[in-house]
C-alpha positions in Angstrom: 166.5 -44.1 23.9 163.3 -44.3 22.3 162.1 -40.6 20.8 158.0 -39.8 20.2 158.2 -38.8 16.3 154.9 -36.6 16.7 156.8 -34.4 19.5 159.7 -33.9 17.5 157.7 -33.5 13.9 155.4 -30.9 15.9 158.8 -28.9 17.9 160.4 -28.5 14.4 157.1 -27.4 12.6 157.3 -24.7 15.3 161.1 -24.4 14.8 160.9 -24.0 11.0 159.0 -21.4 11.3 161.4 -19.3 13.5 164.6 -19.4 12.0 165.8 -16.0 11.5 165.6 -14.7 8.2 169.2 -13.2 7.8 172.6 -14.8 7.7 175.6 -12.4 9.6 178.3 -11.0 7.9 181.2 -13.3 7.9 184.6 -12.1 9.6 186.8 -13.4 7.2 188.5 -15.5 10.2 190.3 -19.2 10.3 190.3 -21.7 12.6 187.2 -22.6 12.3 185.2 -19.1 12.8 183.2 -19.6 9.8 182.7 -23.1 10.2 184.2 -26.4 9.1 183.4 -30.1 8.1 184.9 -32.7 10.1 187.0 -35.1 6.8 188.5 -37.6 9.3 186.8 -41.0 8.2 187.3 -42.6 12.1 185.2 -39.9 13.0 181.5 -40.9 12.2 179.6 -39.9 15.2 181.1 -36.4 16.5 179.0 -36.0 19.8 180.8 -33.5 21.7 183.2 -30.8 20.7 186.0 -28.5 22.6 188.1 -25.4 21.6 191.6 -26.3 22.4 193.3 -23.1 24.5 196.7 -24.4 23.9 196.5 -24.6 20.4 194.1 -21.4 18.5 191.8 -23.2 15.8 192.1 -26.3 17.0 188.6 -28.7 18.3 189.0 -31.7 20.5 185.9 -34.4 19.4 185.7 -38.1 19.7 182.9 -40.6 18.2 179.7 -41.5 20.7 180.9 -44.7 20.7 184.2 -46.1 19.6 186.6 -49.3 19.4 189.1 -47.6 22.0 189.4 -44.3 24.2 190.3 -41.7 21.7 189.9 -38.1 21.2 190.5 -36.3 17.9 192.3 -32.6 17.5 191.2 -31.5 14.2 192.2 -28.1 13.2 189.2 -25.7 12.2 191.0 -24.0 9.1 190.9 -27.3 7.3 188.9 -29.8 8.9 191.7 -32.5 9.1 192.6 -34.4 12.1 196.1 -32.9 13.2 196.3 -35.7 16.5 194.7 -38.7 17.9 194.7 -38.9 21.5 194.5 -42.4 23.4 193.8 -42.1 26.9 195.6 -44.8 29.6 194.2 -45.4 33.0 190.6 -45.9 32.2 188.6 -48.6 31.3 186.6 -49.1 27.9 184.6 -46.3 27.3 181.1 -47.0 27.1 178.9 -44.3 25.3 181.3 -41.0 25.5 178.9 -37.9 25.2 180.5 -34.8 25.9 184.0 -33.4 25.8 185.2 -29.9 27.9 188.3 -27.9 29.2 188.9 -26.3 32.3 191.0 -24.1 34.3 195.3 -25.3 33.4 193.8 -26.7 29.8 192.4 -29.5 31.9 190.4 -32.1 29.5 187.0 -33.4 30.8 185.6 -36.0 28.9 182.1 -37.3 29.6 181.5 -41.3 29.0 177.8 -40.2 30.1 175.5 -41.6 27.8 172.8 -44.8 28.7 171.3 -45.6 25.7 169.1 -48.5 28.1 167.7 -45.4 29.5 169.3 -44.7 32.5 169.5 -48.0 33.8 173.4 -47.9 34.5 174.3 -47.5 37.9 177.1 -45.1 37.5 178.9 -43.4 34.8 182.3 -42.0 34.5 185.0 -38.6 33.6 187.7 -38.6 32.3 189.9 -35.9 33.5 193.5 -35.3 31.4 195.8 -32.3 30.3 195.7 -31.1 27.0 198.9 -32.2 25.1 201.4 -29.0 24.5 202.2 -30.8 20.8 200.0 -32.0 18.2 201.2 -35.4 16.9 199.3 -39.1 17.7 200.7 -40.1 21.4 199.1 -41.7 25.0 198.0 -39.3 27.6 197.6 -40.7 31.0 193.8 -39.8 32.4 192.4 -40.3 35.5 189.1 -42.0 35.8 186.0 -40.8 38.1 183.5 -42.4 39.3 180.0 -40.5 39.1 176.6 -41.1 40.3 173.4 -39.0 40.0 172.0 -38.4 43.8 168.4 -38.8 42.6 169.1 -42.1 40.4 170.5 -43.4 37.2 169.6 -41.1 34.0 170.8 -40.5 30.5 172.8 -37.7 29.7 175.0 -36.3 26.9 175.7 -32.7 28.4 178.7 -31.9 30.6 180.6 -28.7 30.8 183.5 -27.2 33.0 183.1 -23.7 34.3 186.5 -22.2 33.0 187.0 -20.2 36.2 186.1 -22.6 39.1 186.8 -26.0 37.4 183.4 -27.4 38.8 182.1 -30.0 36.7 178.3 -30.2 35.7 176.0 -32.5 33.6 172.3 -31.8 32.3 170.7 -34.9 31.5 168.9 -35.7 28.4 165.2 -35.7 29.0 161.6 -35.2 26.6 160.1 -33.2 28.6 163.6 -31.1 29.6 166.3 -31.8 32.5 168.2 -31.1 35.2 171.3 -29.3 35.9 173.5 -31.2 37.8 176.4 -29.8 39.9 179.6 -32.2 40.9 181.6 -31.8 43.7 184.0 -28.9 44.4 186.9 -31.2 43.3 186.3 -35.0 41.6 187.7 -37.5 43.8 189.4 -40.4 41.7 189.1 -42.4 45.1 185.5 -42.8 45.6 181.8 -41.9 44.2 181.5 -38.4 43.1 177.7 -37.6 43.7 176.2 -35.2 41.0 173.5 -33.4 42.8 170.2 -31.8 40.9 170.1 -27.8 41.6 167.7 -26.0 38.9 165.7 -27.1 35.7 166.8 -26.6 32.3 164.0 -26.7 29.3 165.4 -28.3 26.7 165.6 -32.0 25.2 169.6 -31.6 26.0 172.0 -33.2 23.5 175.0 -31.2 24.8 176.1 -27.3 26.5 179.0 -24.9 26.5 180.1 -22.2 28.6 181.4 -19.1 27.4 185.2 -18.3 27.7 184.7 -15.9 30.7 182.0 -18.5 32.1 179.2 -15.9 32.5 177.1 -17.6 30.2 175.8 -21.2 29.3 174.4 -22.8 26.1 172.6 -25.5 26.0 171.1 -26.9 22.4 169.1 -30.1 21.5 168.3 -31.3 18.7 165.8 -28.4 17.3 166.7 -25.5 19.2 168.6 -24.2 21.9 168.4 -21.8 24.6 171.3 -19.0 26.4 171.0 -18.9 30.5 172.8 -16.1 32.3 175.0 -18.3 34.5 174.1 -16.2 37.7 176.5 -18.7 39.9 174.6 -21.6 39.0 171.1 -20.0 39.4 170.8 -20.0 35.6 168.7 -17.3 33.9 167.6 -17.8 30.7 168.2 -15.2 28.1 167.0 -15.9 24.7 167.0 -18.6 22.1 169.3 -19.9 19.7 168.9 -21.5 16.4 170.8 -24.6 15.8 171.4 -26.8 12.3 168.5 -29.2 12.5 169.0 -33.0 12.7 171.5 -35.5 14.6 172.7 -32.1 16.5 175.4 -33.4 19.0 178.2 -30.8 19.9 178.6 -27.3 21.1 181.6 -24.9 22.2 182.2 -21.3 22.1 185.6 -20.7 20.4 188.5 -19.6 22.6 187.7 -15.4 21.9 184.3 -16.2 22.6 183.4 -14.3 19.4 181.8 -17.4 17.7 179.1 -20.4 18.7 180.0 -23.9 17.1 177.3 -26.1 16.0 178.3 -29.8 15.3 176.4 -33.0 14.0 176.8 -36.3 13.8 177.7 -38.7 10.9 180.2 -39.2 8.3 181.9 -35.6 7.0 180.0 -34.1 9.4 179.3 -30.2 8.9 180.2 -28.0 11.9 178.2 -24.8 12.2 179.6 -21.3 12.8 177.0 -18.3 14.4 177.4 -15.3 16.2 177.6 -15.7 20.2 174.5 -14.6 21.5 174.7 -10.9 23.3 173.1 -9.9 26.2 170.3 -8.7 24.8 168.5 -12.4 24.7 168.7 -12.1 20.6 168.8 -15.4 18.6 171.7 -15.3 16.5 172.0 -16.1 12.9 174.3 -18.5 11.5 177.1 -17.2 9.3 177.9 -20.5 7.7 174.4 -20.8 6.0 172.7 -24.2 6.5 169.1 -24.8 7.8 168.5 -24.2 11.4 165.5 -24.5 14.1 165.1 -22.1 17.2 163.2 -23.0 20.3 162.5 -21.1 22.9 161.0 -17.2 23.4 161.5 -15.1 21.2 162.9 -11.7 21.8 162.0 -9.8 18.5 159.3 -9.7 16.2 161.5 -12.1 13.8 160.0 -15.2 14.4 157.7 -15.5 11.3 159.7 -14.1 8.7 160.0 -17.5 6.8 156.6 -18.0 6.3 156.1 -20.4 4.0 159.8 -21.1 3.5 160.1 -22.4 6.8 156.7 -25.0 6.7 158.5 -26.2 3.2 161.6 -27.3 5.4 159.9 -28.8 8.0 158.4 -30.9 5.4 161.2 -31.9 3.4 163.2 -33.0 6.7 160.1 -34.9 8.2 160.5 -38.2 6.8 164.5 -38.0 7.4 163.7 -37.3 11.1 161.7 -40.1 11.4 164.2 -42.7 10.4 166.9 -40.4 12.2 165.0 -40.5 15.9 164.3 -44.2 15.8 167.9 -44.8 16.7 168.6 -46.1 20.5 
């Protein structure tokens, strides 16, 4: 998709300047509370990230776009890949965005992307269960159809609410999306029709729900934002501050206790903060690391880098603009 440098160079001037000014106090924890970096080499292009329920401290990810239909369990206490899933029963993926789990440790994954900017006539799920045992095997999945009921888009966000198992997608849009809502139950028969129900202001590059489901993320690629999920009638909260760059991946961990940030590219860094509360606050991230908010703020913290923050911006700038020319 092709990206307008000046918007981005001017959103993360204005993010820059609002990352909070204080890292939280680490928990000690494993499993990748604090953080992790992804060391599997076949794993160059982490786009969408899951905490396993099965198995604590384990994250489900898979490449953008690969040589087969794979999915990765690598284990947040050391960053190694502890399984490599192929999925049977589907055709060749074709740009896999996004990666969540439902009710019964049902897999979702999302083959949602159109890089020839929403142009494809229909996209496809994946639906599978989540192995009981770690070790390289086939899973049988079952394939779904999906069409948008307002026309062919680009997307990379799709997320599974944990109580109802209804499957949604926000698609991937400048000037912010769309929350799309499936059907009540996917149909591997026919065309599931993903219909539009309420905005969402963000340049989407994936979402998460929270454990209980009463609250959704959604981040780009310089900030992200916290809606109330209000039964789909999203409310949004607060802010969030996100690692800034090639930012592809979100997911709660399985206590709901921690946000995950990940990114793309080889030996890829995934980001640990603190959830975001109620009260709309922009968490800080406990694994250090430069990070850009977006959004309102909630506090009077939004200026406490000063300087710090327009020295950031700059020495990302010419980065971003070789980064954002990708399609």
């Amino acid at each position: 998709m092709r990206r307008s440098f000046a918007l981005l160079a001017s959103a993360l001037l204005v993010g820059a300047f609002a990352v909070p000014a204080s890292a939280a106090d680490g928990d000690g924890g494993s499993g990748g509370s604090d953080g992790f970096t992804i060391k599997d080499p076949r794993i160059t292009e982490s786009s969408g990230l899951a905490a396993s329920r099965l198995h604590p401290g384990v994250y489900w990810t898979h490449n953008d776009q690969d040589t087969g239909p794979y999915l990765y369990a690598v284990d947040g206490a050391t960053g190694e890949t502890v399984a490599r899933v192929t999925l049977s029963g589907v055709g060749t993926p074709r740009d896999v965005e996004a990666i969540s789990i439902g009710p019964g440790n049902k897999i979702f994954v999302g083959d949602i992307g159109d890089n020839l900017g929403g142009t494809w006539p229909y996209v496809w799920i994946y639906e599978l269960p989540e192995p009981r045992e770690l070790k390289d095997q086939t899973v049988k999945a079952t394939q779904y159809v999906v069409k948008y009921a307002d026309g062919a888009r680009d997307a990379e966000s799709m997320v599974v609410h944990p109580k109802t198992g209804r499957v949604y997608i926000i698609d991937k849009n400048e000037d912010g999306g769309h929350l799309y809502e499936g059907p009540a139950k996917l149909s591997s028969s026919g065309t599931n029709v993903f219909e539009p129900t309420v905005p969402v202001d963000l340049w989407a590059t994936d979402a998460a729900f929270s454990p209980d489901g009463e609250q959704l993320v959604v981040r780009g690629y310089l900030g992200g934002i916290r809606y109330a999920w209000n039964g789909g009638k999203i409310q949004r909260k607060g802010r969030i501050s996100v690692p800034l760059g090639q930012g592809e991946s979100a997911t709660y961990t399985a206590d709901g206790k921690k946000l995950l940030l990940g990114m793309e590219g080889a030996n890829s860094p995934v980001q640990a903060q603190d959830a975001p509360g109620d009260g709309g606050e922009t968490p800080s991230s406990s694994s250090g690391g430069t990070s850009a908010s977006s959004g309102d703020s909630s506090d009077g913290n939004t200026l406490k880098v000063g300087a710090v923050g327009l020295l950031v911006a700059c020495a990302v700038l010419f980065g971003l603009r070789r980064l954002f020319r990708r399609t």
